[in-house]
C-alpha positions as a LaTeX table, in Angstrom:
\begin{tabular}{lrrr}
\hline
Residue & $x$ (\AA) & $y$ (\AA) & $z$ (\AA) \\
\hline
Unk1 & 25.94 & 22.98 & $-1.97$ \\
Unk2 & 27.53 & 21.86 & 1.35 \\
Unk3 & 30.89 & 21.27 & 2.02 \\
Unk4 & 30.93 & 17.84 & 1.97 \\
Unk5 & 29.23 & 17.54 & $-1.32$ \\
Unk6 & 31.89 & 20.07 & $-3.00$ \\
Unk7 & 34.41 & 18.40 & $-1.28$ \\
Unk8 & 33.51 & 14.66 & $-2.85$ \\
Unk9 & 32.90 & 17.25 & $-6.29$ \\
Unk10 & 36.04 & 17.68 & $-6.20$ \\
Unk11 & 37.96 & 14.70 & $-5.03$ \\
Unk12 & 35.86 & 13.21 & $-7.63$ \\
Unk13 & 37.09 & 15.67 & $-10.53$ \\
Unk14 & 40.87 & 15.18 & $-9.44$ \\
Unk15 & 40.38 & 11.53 & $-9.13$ \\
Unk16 & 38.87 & 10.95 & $-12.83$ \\
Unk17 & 41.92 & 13.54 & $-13.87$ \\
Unk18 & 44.81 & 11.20 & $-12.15$ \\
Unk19 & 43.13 & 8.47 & $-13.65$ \\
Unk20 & 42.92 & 9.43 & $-17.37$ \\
Unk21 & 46.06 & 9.39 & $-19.41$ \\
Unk22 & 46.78 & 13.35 & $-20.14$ \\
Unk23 & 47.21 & 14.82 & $-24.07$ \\
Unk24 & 50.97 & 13.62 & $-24.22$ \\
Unk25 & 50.03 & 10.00 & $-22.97$ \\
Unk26 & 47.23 & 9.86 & $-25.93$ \\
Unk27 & 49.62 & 10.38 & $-28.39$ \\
Unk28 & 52.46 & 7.79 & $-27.42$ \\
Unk29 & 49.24 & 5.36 & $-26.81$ \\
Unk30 & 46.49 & 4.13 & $-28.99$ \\
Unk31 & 43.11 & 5.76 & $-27.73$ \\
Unk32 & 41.34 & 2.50 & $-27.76$ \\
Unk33 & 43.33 & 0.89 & $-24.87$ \\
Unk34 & 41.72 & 2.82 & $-22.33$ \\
Unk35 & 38.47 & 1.54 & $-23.66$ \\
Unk36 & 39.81 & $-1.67$ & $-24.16$ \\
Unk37 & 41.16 & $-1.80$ & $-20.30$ \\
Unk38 & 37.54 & $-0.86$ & $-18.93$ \\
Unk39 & 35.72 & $-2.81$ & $-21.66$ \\
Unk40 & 37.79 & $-6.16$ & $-20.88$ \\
Unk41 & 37.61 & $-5.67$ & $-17.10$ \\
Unk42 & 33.20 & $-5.00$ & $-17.12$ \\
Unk43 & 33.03 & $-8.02$ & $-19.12$ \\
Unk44 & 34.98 & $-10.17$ & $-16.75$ \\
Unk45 & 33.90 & $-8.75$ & $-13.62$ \\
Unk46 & 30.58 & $-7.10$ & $-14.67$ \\
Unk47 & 32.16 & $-3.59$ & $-12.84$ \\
Unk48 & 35.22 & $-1.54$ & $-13.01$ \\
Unk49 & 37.23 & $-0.16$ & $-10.41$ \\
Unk50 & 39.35 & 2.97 & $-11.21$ \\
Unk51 & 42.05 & 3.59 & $-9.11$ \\
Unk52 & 42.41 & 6.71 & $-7.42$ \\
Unk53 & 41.67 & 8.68 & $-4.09$ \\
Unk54 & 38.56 & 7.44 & $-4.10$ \\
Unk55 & 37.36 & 4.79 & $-6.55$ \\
Unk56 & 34.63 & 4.85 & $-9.05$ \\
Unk57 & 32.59 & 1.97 & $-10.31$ \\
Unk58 & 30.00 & 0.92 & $-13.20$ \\
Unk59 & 27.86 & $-2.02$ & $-13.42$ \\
Unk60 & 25.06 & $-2.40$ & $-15.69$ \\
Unk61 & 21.18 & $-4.24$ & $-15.56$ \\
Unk62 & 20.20 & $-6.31$ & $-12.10$ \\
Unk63 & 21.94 & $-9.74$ & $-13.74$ \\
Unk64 & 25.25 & $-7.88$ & $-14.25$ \\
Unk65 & 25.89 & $-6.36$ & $-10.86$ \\
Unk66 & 24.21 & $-3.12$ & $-10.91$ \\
Unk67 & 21.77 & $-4.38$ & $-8.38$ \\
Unk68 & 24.63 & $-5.87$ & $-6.07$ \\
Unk69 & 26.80 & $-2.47$ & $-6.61$ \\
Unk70 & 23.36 & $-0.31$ & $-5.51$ \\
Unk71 & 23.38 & $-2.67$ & $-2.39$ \\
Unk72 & 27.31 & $-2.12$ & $-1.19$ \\
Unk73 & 27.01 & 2.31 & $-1.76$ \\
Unk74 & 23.63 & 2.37 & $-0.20$ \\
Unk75 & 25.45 & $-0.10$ & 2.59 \\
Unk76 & 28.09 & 2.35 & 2.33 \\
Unk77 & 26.65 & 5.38 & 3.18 \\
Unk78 & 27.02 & 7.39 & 6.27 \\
Unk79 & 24.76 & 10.30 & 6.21 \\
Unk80 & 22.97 & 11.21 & 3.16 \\
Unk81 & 21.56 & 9.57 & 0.36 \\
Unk82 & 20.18 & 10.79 & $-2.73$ \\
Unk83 & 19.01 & 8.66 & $-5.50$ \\
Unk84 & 16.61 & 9.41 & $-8.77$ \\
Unk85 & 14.64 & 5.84 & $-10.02$ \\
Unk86 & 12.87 & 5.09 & $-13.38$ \\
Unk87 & 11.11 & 1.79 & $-12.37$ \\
Unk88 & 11.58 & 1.05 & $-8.47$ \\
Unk89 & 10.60 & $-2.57$ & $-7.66$ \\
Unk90 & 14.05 & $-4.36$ & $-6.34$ \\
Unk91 & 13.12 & $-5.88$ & $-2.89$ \\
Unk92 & 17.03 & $-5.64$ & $-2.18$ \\
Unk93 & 17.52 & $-2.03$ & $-2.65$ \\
Unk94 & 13.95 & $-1.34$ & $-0.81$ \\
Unk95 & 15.66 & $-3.47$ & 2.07 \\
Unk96 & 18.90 & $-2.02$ & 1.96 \\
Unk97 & 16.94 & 2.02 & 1.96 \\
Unk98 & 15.21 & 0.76 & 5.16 \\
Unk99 & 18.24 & $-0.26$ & 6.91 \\
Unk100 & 19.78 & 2.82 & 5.96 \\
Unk101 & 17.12 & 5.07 & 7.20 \\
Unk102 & 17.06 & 2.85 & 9.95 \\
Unk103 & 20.67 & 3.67 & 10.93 \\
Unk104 & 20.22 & 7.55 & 10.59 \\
Unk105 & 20.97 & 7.92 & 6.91 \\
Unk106 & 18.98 & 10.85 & 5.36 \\
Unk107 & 16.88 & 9.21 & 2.29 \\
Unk108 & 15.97 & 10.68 & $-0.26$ \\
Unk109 & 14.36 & 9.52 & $-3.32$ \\
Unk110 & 12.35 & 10.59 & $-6.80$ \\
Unk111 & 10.75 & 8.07 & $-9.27$ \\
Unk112 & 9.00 & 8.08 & $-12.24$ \\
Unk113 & 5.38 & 8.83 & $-11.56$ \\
Unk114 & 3.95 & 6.60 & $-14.40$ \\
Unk115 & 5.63 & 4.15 & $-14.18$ \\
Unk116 & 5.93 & 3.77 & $-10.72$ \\
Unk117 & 2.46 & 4.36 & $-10.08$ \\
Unk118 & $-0.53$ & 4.18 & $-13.32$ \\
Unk119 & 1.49 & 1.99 & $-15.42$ \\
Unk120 & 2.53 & $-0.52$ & $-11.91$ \\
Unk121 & 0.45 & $-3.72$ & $-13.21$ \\
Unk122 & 2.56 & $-5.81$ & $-10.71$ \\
Unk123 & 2.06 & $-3.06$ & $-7.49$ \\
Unk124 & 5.90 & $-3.67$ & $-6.42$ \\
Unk125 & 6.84 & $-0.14$ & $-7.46$ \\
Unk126 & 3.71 & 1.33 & $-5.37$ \\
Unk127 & 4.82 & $-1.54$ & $-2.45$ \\
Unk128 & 7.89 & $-0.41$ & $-2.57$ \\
Unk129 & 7.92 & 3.51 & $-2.25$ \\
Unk130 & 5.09 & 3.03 & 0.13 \\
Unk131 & 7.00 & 0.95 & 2.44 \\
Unk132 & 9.90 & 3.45 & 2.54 \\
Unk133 & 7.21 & 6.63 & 3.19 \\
Unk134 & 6.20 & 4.44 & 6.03 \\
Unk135 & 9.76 & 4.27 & 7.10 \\
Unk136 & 9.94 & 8.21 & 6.87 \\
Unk137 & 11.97 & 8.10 & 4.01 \\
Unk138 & 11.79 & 11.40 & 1.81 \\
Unk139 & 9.71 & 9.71 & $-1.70$ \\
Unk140 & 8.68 & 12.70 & $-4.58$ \\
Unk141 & 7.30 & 11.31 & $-8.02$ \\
Unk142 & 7.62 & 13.05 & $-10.94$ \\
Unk143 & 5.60 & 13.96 & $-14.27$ \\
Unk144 & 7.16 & 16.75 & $-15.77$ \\
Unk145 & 8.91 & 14.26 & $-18.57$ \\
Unk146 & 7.79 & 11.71 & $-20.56$ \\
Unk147 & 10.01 & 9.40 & $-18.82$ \\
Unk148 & 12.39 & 10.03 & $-16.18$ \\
Unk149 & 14.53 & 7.29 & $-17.24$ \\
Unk150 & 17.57 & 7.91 & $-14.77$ \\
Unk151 & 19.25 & 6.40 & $-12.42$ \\
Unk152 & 21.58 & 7.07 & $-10.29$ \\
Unk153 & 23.01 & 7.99 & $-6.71$ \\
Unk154 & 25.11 & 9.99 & $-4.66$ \\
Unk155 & 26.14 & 8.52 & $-1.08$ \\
Unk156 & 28.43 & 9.68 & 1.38 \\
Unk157 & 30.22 & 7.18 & 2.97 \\
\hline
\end{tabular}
């Protein structure tokens, strides 16, 4: 692992532990208003934002800001991008990866092999990772599970 990944590790790990109420906290407080606090702010803003060093933030499904929150950390990122992908077919995030790799960024990506390829009826999937090979961008498909239903990324901006 490089420094820089270790390094966010970390910051990442002290970040989530500033921002959690500790044992003693738990007991003067109700569990649930933690939950309540993130629950009440995703519903109203369709992401969360936790204060710390760093910030960390969830959105869920394309309507609900996922798809916008992709956009601003793959906008974000500096040097190095690494992202895994169940079903790849958003022309925004395919745009945003091209920029990225146009501006230096290191891309890399791994998708679903089924159904980003056999089970593609509408060929945006196989549009999509072929237009970022084209761009040089890093694309691996995998098989070894059923599903690879993940997603996620790591950028380091």
């Amino acid at each position: 692992m490089n420094r820089t990944r270790i390094t966010s590790l970390a910051t990442l790990t002290v970040a989530l532990a500033l921002a959690l109420p500790g044992p003693a906290a738990l007991a003067r407080k109700k569990r649930e208003s933690l939950i309540d606090s993130v629950v009440n702010a995703y519903e109203s803003n369709h992401s969360f934002e936790v204060p710390a060093t760093g910030s960390i933030e969830v959105a869920f499904s394309p309507s609900e800001g996922s798809e916008a929150l992709v956009v601003k950390v793959v906008d974000s990122a500096r040097t190095e991008l690494r992202i895994l992908a169940y079903s790849f077919t958003s022309a925004p995030v395919t745009a945003v990866l091209l920029r990225a790799k146009k501006r230096g960024v290191d891309v890399r990506l791994v998708a679903d092999e089924k159904n980003n390829g056999a089970d593609d009826r509408s060929g945006k999937a196989r549009a999509a990772l072929s237009a970022l090979v084209n761009a040089g961008v890093d694309v691996r498909t995998i098989s070894v599970y059923p599903i690879h239903h993940d997603f996620w990324g790591l950028a380091n901006s």
